[in-house]
C-alpha positions as a LaTeX table, in Angstrom:
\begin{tabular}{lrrr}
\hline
Residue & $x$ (\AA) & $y$ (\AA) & $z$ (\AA) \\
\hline
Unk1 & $-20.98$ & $-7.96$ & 169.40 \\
Unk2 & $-17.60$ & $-6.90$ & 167.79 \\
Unk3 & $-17.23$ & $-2.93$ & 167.01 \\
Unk4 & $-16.78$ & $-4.35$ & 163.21 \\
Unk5 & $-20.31$ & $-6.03$ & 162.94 \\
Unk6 & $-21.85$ & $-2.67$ & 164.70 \\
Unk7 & $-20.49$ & $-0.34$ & 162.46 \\
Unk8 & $-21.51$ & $-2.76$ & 159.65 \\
Unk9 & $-17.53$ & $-3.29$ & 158.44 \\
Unk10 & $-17.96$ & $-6.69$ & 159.66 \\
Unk11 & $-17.66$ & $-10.04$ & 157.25 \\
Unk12 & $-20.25$ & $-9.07$ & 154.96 \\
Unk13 & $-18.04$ & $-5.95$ & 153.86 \\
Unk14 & $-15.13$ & $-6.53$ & 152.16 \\
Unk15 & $-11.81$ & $-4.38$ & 153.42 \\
Unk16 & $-11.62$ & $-2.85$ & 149.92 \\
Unk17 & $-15.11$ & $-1.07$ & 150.14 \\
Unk18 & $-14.93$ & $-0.46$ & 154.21 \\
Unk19 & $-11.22$ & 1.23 & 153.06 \\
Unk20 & $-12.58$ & 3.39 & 150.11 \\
Unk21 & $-15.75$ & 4.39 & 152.21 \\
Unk22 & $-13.68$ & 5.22 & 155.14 \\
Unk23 & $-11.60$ & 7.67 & 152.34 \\
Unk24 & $-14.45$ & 9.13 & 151.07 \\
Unk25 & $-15.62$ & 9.29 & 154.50 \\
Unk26 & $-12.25$ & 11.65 & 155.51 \\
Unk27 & $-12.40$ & 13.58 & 152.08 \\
Unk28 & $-16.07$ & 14.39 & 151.99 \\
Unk29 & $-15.69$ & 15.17 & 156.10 \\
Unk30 & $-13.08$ & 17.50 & 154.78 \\
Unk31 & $-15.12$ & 18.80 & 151.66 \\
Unk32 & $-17.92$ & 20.97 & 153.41 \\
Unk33 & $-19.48$ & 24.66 & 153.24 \\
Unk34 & $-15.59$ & 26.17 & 154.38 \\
Unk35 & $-14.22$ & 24.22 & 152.04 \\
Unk36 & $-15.98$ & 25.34 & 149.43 \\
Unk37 & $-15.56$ & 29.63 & 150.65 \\
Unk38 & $-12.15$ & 29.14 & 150.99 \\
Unk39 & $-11.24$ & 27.51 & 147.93 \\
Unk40 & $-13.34$ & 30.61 & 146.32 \\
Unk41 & $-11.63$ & 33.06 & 148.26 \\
Unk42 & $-8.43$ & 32.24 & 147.79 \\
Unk43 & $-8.84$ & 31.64 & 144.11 \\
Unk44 & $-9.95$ & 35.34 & 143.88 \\
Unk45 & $-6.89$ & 36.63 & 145.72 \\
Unk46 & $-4.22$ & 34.53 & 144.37 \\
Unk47 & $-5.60$ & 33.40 & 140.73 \\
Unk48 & $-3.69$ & 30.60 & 139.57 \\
Unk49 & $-0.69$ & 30.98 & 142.07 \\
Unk50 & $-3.27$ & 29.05 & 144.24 \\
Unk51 & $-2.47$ & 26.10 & 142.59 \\
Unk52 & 1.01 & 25.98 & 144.53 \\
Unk53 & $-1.05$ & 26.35 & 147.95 \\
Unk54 & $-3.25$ & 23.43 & 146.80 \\
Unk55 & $-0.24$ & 20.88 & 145.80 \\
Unk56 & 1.56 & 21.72 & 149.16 \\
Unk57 & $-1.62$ & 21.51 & 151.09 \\
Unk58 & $-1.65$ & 17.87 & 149.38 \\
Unk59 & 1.92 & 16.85 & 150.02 \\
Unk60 & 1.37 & 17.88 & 153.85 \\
Unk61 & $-2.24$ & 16.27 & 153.88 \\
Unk62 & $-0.36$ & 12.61 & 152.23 \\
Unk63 & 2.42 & 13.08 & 155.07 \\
Unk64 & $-0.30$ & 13.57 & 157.95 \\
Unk65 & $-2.74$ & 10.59 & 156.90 \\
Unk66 & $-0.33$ & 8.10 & 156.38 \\
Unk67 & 1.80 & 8.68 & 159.46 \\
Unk68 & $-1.98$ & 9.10 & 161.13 \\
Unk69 & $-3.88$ & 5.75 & 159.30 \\
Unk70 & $-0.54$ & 3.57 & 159.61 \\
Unk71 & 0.11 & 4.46 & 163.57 \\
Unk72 & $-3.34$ & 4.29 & 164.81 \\
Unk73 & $-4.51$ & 1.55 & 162.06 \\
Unk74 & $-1.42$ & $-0.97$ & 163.53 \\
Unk75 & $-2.04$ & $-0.35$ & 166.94 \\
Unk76 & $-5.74$ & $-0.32$ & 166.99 \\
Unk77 & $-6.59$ & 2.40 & 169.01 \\
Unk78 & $-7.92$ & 5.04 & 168.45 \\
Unk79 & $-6.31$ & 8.73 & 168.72 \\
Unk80 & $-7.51$ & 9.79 & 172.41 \\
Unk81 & $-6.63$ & 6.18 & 173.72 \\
Unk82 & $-3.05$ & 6.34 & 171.63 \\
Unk83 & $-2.56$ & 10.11 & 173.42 \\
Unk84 & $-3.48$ & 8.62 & 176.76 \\
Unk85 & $-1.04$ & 5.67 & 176.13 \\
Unk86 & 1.85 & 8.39 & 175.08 \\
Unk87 & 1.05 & 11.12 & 178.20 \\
Unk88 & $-1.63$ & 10.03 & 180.55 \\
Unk89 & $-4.46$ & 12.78 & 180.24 \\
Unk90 & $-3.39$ & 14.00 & 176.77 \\
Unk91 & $-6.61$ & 11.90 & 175.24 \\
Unk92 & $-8.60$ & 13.74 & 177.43 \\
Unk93 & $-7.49$ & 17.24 & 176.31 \\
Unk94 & $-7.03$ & 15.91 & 172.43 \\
Unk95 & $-10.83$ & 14.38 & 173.33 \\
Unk96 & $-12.13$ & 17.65 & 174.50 \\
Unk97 & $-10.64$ & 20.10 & 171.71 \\
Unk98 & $-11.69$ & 17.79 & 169.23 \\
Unk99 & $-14.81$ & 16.92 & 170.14 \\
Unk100 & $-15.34$ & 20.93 & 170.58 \\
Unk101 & $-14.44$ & 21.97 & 167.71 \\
Unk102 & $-16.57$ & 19.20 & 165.61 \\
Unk103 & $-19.63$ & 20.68 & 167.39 \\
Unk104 & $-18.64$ & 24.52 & 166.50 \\
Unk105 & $-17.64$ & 22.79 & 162.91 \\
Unk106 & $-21.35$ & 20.84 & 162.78 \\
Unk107 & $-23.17$ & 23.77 & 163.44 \\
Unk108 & $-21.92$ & 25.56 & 160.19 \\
Unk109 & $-22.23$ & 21.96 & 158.23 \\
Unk110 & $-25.96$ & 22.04 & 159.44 \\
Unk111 & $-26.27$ & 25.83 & 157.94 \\
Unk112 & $-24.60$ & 24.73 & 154.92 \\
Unk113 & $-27.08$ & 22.41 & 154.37 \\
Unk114 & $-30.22$ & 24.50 & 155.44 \\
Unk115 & $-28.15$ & 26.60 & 152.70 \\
Unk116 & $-28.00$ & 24.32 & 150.10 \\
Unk117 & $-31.49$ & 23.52 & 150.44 \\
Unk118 & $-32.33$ & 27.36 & 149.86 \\
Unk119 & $-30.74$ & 26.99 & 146.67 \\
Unk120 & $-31.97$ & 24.31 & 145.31 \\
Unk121 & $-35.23$ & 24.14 & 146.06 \\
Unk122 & $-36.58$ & 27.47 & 147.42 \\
Unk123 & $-37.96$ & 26.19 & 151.54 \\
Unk124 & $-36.45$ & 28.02 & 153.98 \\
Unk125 & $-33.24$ & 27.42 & 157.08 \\
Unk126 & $-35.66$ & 26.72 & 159.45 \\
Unk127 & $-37.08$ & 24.03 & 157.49 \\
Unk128 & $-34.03$ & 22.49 & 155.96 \\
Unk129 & $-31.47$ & 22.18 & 158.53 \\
Unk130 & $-33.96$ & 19.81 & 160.44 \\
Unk131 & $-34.81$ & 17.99 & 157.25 \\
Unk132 & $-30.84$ & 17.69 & 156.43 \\
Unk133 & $-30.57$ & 16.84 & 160.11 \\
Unk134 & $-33.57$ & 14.26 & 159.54 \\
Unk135 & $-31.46$ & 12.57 & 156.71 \\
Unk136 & $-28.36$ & 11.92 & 158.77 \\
Unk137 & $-30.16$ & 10.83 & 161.70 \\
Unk138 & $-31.95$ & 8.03 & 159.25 \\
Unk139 & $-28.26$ & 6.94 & 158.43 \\
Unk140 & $-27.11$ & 6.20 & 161.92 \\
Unk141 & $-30.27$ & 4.69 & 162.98 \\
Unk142 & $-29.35$ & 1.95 & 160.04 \\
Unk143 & $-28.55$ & $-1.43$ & 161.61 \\
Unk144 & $-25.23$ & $-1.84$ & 159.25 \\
Unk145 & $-24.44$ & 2.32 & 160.43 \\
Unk146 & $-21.05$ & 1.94 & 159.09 \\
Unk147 & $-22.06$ & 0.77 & 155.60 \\
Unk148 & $-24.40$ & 3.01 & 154.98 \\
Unk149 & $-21.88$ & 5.98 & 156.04 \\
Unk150 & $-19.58$ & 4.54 & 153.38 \\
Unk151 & $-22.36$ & 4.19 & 150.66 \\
Unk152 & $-24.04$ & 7.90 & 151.28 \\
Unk153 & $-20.45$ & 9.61 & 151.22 \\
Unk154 & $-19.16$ & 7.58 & 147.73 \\
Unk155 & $-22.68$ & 8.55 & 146.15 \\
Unk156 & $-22.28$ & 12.01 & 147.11 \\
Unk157 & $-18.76$ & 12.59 & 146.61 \\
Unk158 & $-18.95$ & 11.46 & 143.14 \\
Unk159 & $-21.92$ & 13.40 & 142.49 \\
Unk160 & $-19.97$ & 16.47 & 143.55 \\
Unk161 & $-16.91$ & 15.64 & 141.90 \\
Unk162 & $-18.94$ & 15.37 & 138.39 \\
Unk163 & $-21.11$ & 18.37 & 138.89 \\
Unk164 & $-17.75$ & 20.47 & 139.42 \\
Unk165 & $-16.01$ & 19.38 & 136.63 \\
Unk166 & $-19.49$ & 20.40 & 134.01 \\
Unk167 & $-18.85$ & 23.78 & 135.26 \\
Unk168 & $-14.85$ & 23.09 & 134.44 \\
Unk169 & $-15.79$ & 22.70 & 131.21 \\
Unk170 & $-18.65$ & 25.56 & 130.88 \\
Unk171 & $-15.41$ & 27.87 & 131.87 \\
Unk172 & $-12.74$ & 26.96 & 129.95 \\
Unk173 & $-9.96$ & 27.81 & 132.83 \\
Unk174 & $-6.42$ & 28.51 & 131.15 \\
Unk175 & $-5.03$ & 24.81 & 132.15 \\
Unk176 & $-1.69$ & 25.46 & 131.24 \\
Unk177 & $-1.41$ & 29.04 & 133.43 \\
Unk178 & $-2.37$ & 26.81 & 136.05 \\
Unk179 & 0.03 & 24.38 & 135.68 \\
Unk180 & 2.67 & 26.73 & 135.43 \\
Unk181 & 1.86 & 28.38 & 138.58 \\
Unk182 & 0.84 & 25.58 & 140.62 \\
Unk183 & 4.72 & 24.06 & 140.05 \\
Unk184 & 6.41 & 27.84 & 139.97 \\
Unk185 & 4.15 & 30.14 & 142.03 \\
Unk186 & 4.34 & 33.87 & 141.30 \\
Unk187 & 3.45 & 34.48 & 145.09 \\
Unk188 & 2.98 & 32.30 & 147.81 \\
Unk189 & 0.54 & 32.93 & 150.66 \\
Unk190 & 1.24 & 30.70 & 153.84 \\
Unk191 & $-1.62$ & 31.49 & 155.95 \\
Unk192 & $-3.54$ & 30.16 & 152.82 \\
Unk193 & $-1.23$ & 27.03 & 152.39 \\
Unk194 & $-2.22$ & 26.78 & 156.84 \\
Unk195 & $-6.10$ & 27.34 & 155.73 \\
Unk196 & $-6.13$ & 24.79 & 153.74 \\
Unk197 & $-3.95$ & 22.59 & 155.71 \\
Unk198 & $-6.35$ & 22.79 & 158.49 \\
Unk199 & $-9.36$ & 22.81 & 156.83 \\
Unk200 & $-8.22$ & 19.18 & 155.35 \\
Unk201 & $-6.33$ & 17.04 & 157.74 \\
Unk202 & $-6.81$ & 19.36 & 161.02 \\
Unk203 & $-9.22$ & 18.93 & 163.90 \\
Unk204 & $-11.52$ & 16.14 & 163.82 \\
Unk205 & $-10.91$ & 15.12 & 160.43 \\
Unk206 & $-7.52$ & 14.46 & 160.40 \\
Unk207 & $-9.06$ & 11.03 & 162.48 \\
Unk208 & $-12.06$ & 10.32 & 160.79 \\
Unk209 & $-10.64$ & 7.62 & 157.91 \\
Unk210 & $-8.61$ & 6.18 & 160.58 \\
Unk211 & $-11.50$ & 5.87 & 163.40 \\
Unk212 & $-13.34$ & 4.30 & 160.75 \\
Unk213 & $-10.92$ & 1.80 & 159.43 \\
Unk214 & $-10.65$ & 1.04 & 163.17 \\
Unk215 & $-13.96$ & 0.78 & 163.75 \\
Unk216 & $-13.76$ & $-2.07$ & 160.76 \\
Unk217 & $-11.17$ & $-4.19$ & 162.18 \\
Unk218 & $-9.20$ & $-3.43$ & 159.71 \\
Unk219 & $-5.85$ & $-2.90$ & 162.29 \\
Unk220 & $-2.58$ & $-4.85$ & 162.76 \\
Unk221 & 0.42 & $-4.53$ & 160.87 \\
Unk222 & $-0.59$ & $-7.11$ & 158.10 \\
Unk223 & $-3.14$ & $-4.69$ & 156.83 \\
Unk224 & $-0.38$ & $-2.12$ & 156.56 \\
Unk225 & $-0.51$ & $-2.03$ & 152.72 \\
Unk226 & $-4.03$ & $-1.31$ & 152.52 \\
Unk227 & $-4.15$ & 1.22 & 155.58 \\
Unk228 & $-1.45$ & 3.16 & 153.32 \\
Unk229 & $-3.64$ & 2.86 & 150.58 \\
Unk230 & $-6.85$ & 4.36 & 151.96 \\
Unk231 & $-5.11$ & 7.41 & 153.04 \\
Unk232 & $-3.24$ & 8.53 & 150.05 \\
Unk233 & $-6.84$ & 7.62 & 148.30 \\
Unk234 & $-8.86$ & 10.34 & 150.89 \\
Unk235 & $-6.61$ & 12.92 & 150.01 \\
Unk236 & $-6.83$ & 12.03 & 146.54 \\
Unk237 & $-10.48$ & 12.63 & 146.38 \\
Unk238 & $-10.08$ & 16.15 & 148.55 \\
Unk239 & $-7.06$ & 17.32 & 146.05 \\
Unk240 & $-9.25$ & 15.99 & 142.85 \\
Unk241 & $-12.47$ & 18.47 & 144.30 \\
Unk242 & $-10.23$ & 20.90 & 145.18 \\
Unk243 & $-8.38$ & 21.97 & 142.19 \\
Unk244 & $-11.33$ & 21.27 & 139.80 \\
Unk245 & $-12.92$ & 24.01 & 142.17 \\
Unk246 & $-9.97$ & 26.43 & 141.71 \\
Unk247 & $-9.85$ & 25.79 & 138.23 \\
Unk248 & $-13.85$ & 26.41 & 137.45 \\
Unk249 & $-13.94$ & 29.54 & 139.65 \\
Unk250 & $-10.45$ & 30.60 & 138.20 \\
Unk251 & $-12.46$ & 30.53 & 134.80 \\
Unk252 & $-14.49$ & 32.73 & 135.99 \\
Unk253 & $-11.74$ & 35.21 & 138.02 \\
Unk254 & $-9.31$ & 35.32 & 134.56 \\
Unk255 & $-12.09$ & 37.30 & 132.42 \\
Unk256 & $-12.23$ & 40.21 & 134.99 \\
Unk257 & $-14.80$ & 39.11 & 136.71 \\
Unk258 & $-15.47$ & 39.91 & 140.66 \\
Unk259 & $-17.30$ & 37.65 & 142.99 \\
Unk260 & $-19.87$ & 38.92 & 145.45 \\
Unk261 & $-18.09$ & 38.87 & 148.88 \\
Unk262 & $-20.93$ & 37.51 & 150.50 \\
Unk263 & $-21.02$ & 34.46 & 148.93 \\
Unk264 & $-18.13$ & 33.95 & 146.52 \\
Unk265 & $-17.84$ & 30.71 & 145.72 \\
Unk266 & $-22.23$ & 30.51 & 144.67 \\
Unk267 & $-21.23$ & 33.77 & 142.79 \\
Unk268 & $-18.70$ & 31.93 & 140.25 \\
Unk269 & $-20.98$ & 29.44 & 139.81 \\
Unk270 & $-24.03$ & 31.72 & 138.67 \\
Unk271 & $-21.57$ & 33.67 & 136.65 \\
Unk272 & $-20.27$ & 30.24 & 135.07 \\
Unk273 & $-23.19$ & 28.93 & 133.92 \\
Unk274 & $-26.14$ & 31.59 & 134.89 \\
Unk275 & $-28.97$ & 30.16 & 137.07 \\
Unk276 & $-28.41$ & 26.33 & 135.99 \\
Unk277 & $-25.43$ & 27.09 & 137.52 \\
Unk278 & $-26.09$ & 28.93 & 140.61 \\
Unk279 & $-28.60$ & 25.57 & 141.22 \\
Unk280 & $-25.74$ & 23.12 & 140.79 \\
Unk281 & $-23.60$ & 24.71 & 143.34 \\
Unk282 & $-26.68$ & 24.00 & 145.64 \\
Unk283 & $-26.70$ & 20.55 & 144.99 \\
Unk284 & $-22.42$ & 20.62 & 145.38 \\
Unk285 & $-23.12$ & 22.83 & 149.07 \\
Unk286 & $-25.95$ & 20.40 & 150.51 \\
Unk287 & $-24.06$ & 17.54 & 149.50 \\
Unk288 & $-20.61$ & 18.81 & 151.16 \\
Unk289 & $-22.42$ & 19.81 & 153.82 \\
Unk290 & $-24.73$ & 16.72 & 154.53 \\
Unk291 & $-21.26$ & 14.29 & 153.98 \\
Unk292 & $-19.37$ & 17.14 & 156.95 \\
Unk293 & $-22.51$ & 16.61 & 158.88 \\
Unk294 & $-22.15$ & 12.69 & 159.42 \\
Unk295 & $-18.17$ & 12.70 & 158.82 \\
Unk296 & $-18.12$ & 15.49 & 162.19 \\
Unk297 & $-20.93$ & 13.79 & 164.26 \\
Unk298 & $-19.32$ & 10.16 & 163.56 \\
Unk299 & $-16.03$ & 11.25 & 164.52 \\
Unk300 & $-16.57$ & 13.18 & 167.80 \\
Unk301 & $-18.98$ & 11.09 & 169.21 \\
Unk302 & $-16.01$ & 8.56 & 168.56 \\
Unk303 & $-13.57$ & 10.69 & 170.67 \\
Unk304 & $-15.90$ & 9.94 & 173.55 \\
Unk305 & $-16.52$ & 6.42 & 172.56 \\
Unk306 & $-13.77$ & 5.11 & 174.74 \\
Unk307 & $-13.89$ & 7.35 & 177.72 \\
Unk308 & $-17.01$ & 6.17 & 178.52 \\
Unk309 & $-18.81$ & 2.74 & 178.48 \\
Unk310 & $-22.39$ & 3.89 & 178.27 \\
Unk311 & $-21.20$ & 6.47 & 175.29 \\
Unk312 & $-19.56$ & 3.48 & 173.83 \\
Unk313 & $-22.70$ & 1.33 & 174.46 \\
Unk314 & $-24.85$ & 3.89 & 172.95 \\
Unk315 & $-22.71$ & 5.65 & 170.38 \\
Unk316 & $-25.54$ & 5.84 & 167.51 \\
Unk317 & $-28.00$ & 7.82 & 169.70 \\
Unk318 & $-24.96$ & 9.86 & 171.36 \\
Unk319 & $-23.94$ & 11.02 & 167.72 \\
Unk320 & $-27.78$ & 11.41 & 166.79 \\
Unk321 & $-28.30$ & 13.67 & 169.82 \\
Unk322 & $-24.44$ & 15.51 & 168.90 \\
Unk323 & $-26.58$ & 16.15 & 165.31 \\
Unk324 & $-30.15$ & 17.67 & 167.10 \\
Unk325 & $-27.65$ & 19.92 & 169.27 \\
Unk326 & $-26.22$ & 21.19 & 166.09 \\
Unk327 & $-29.26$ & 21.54 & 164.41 \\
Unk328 & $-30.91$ & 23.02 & 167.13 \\
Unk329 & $-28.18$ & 25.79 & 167.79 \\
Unk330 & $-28.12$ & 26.86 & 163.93 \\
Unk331 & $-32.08$ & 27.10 & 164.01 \\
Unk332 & $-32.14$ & 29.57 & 167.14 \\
Unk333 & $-28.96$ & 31.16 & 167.15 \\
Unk334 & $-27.70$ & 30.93 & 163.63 \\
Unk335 & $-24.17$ & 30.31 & 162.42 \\
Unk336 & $-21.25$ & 31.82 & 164.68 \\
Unk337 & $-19.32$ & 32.83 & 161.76 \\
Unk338 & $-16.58$ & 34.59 & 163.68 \\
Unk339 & $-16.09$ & 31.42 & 165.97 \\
Unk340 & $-16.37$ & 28.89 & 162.49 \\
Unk341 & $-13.07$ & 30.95 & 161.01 \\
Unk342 & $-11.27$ & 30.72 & 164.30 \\
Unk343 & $-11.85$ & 27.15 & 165.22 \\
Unk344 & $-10.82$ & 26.63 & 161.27 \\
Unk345 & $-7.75$ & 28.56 & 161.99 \\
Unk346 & $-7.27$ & 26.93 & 165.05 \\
Unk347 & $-7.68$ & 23.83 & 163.50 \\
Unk348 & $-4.27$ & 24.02 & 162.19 \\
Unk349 & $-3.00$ & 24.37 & 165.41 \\
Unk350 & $-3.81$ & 21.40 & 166.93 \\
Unk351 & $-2.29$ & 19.50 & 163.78 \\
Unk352 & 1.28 & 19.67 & 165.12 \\
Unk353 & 0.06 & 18.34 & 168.41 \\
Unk354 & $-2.01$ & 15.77 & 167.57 \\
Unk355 & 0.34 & 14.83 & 164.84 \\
Unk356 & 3.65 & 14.70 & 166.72 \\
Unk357 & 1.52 & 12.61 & 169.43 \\
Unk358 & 0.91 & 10.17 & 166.59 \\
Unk359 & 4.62 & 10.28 & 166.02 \\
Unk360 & 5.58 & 9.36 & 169.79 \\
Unk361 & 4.11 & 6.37 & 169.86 \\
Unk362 & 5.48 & 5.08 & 166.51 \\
Unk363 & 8.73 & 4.11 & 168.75 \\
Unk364 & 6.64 & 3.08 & 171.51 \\
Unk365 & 6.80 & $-1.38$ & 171.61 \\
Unk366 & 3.76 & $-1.61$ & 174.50 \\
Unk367 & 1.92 & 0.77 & 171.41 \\
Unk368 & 2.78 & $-0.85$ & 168.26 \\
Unk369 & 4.15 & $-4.41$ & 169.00 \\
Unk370 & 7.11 & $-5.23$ & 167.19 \\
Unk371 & 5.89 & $-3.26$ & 164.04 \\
Unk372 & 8.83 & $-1.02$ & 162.76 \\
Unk373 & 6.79 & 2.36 & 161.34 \\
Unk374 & 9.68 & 3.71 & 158.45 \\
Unk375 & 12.27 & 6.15 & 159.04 \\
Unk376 & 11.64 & 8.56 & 156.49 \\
Unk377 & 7.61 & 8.66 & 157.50 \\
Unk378 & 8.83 & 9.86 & 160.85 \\
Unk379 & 11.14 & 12.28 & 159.55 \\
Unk380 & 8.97 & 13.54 & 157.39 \\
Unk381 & 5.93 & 13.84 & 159.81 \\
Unk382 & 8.81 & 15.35 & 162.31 \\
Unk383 & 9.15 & 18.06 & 159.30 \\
Unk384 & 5.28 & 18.57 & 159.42 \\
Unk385 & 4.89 & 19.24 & 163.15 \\
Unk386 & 7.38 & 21.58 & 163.22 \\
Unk387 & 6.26 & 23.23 & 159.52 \\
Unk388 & 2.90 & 23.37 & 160.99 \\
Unk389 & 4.04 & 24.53 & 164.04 \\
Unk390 & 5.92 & 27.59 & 162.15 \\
Unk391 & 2.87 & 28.38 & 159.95 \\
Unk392 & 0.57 & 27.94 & 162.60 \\
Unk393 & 2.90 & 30.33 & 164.87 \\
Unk394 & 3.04 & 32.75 & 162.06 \\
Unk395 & $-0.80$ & 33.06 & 161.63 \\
Unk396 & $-1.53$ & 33.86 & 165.17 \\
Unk397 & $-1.94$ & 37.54 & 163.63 \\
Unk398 & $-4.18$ & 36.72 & 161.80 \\
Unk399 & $-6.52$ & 34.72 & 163.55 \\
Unk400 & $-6.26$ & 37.88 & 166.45 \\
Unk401 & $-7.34$ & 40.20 & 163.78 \\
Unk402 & $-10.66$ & 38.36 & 163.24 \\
Unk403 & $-11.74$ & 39.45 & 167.19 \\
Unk404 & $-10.27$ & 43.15 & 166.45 \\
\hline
\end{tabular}
């Protein structure tokens, strides 16, 4: 049976709603319980000059995915068999890193879910992670697995997308400060612009719309268009939920108002709209972290996919077992939250790499065939490796200080 028909992206779904599922599948992969602290965090620190971070975050993040969907999407392989084609054993080490940091990644996901839970309805970590754990297990044990990926992440994305924007509008950011700063930034904060970088096209996630389109059959170069397509959409959806987040906490940041350290970003929301509020952003952290949960397990499980047949053979129980490991380390260790910020942080790191690996084979005939992959994308992803490479350099300090 063909991967396509397996991952339930075969005939019976059309490439429109395998392409916006495999967006929402990257965005809402990219939307989970970091996103969600950072975007607070940096908010608080910055105020509206954060809106500068977020649009070059964005313009990096389109650069990345398209360069990233387009390469791997015409060739049809996916990233570790690409980086094996490039430099023999570089899939292995892109496969390992990746694959590692998913798991470090899933564990928080799973506590951001045991989390959310909390909120909402009161049961404690110990019972929710396994029940959030119980819900993504259901998903890949569906016969059409890929399908019902795309159709849990749309739901839920929109969901969170709608409940952010109510507290928007409960308060009343100033828009136009915004505006102004996001285009003319009264400071800018790189190691922020790096966070956020990271946190959205670095790591795992930077291949999880693409190992999903792939997954589809949706490759070769006469599916170009729509490959281009689905990646400027995922990063739509991640820019969309993250500036209506800046803009509702900033609401709450531009009256004076200081958010509780601990947990910033459910802090603006109970100050926003009191405890209706504070039960929202419960529903927004389950739901980004249930959506990180499947987007992490999918993808790194499908790092190993092609490095081994009997992984490949039994994928949906590998990434079923890569969920009861995470689950299972939350629930007796807790959440390494030292080792969450520096994988994040490192995250960013292995963007140039991966990226400028991406970029190799674009020029590489036995890769590509005799698709031509544009000039100015290469420049321009040639302009992000080494951008990335410079930021990422320049935040070594930081990420040191964390272990001081």
């Amino acid at each position: 049976m063909a991967d396509s028909e397996k991952q339930g992206g075969g005939p019976r779904a059309s490439t429109a709603s395998v392409l916006i599922g495999a967006a929402f599948l990257m965005a809402t992969s990219a939307i989970g319980p970091g996103f969600l602290t950072q975007t607070a965090v940096f908010t608080e620190r910055l105020a509206a000059a954060f809106g500068f971070a977020i649009l070059i975050s964005v313009l990096i993040d389109i650069i990345v995915q398209v360069n990233v969907w387009r390469i791997l999407g015409v060739s049809g392989l996916r990233a570790q068999d690409l980086a094996n084609r490039v430099l023999p054993g570089l899939g292995y080490f892109l496969a390992f890193t990746v694959c590692l940091g998913g798991l470090f990644f899933n564990i928080g996901n799973v506590g951001g879910a045991a989390l959310g839970f909390e909120v909402m309805v009161g049961i404690p970590h110990y019972i929710g992670a396994p029940l959030s754990a119980a819900i993504a297990i259901i998903l890949f044990l569906n016969k059409e697995m890929g399908r019902a990926m795309d159709n849990f992440t749309k739901v839920l994305g929109f969901v969170m997308i709608a409940m952010v924007l109510f507290v928007v509008v409960r308060t009343a950011p100033p828009i136009a400060l915004a505006a102004q700063e996001t285009i003319v930034p009264s400071k800018i904060d790189w190691f922020a612009i790096l966070t956020l970088v990271g946190g959205t096209v670095g790591g795992y996630i930077t291949f999880a719309g693409a190992h999903r389109i792939i997954d589809a059959g949706i490759v070769g170069k006469e599916n170009t268009g729509k490959i281009t397509r689905g990646a400027v959409q995922a990063i739509g959806i991640t820019a969309i939920m993250r500036y209506l987040l800046f803009l509702a906490i900033l609401g709450v940041i531009v009256v004076g108002a200081k958010l509780d350290p601990k947990n910033p970003a459910a802090d603006a929301f109970r100050q926003a709209a009191g405890e209706i509020g504070y039960k929202i952003f419960g529903v927004i952290l389950w739901a980004a972290a249930i959506t990180s949960v499947v987007g992490a397990s999918y993808t790194s499980v499908s790092f190993l996919r092609t490095l081994s047949k009997t992984i490949d053979d039994f994928h949906r129980y590998v990434i079923i077992i890569f969920i009861i490991i995470s689950t299972a380390v939350f629930v007796t260790i807790g959440s390494p939250a030292r080792i969450l910020v520096v994988v994040g942080s490192l995250n960013g790191l292995i963007l140039p790499l991966s990226l400028g690996c991406v970029l190799l084979a674009a020029r590489r005939k036995d890769i590509i065939g005799d698709y031509i992959h544009p000039s100015w994308m290469i420049w321009t992803g040639v302009l992000m490796v080494i951008f990335t490479g410079w930021m990422g350099f320049n935040s070594l300090g930081g990420i040191l200080n964390l272990f001081k």
